[in-house]
C-alpha positions in Angstrom: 26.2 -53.3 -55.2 23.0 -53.0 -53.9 22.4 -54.8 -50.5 19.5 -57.5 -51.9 20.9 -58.8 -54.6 20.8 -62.7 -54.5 21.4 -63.8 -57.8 24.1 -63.3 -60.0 22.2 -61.4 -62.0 21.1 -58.7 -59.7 24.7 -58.5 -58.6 26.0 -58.3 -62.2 23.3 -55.6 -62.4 24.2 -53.6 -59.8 27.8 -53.8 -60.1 27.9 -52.4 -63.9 25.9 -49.7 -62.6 28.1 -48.9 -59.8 30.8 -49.1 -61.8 29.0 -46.5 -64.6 28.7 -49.2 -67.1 25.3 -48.5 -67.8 25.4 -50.1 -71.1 26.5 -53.1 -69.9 23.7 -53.4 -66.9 21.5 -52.3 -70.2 22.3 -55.6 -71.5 22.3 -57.7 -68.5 18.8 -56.4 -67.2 17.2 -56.5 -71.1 18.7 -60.6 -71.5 17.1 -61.0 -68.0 13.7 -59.9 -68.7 13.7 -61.6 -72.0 14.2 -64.9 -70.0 11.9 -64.2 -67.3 9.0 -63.2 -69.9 10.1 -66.6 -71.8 9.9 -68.5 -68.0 6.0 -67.0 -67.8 7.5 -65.8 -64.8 5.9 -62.1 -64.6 6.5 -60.9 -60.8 10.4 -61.3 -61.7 9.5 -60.2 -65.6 8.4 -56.2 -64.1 11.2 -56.2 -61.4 13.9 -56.4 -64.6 11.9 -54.2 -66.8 12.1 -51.5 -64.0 15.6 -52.1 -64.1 15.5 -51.8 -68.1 13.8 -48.4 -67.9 16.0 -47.0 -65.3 19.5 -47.6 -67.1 17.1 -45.9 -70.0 16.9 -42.9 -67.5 20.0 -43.3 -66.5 21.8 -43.4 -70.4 19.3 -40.0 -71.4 20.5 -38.3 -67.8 24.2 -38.8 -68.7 23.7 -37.9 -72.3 22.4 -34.5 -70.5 25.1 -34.1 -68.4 27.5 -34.5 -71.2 26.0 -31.7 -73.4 25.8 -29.2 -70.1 29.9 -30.3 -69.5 30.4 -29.6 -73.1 31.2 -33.3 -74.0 29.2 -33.2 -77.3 30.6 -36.2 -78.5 30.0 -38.4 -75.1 26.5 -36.6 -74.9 25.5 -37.1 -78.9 27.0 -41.1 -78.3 24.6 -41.7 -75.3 21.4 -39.6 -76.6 21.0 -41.6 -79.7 21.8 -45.1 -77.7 18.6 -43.9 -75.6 16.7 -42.6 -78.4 16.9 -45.9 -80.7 16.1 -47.3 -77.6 13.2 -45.2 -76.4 11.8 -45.1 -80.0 11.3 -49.3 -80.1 9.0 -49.3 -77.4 5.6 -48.7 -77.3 5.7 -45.5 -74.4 6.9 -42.6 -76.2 6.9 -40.5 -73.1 10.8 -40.6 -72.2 11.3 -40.2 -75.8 10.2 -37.0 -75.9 12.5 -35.6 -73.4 15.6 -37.6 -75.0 14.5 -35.3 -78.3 14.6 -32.4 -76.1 18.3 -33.2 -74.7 19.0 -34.2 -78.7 17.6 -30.6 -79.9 19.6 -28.8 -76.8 22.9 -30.1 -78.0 22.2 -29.8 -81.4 21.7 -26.1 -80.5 24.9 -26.1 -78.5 27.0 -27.2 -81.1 25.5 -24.5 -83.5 23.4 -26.9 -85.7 20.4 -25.0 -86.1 18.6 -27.1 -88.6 19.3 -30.5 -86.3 17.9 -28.8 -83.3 15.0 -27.8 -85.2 14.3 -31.0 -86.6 14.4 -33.0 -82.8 12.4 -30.6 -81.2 9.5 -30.9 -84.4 9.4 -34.4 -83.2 8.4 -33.6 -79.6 5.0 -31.9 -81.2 4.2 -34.9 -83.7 
């Protein structure tokens, strides 16, 4: 649990990702900003969405991790959770490397035309 966290929120937040429950602190910290942004209140509205784009980070980085253990399954499950993800918001600059990870273990598994096809998306 991180050491400031006041509300239950933050304490939610930090416990699921603790615990590796990124998903879950996914949904906690994306239902938080939503109310915050709703609220008008905008310092607390950036301090979630930092917190939305890190479980982002962290969901790709696992994903990556998977495919380098050889967990294809684990990696393919959390690389398309980040890249549905990555590809509804406006910055497409963390969606490139998710494609990357995507073509990698496409590759890995042997799937020539699937790893060709993500890493044609990186250059559109």
């Amino acid at each position: 649990m991180h050491p400031r966290a006041n509300d239950p929120q933050e304490k939610a937040f930090y416990a699921a990702i603790a615990g590796g429950l990124i998903a879950k602190a996914f949904k906690i910290a994306n239902r938080t900003a939503a109310s915050q942004i709703s609220r008008g209140n905008h310092d607390d509205t950036g301090s979630w969405l930092r917190r939305l784009s890190y479980t982002l980070f962290l969901q790709d980085s696992i994903g990556f991790t998977y495919t380098m253990m050889g967990r294809h399954h684990a990696a393919q499950q959390c690389l398309d959770k980040a890249g549905r993800i990555f590809e509804a918001i406006p910055d497409k600059a963390q969606l490139v490397g998710t494609l990357l990870h995507c073509s990698l273990l496409s590759e890995r598994r042997c799937e020539w035309r699937a790893a060709q096809s993500a890493a044609r998306r990186v250059i559109r």
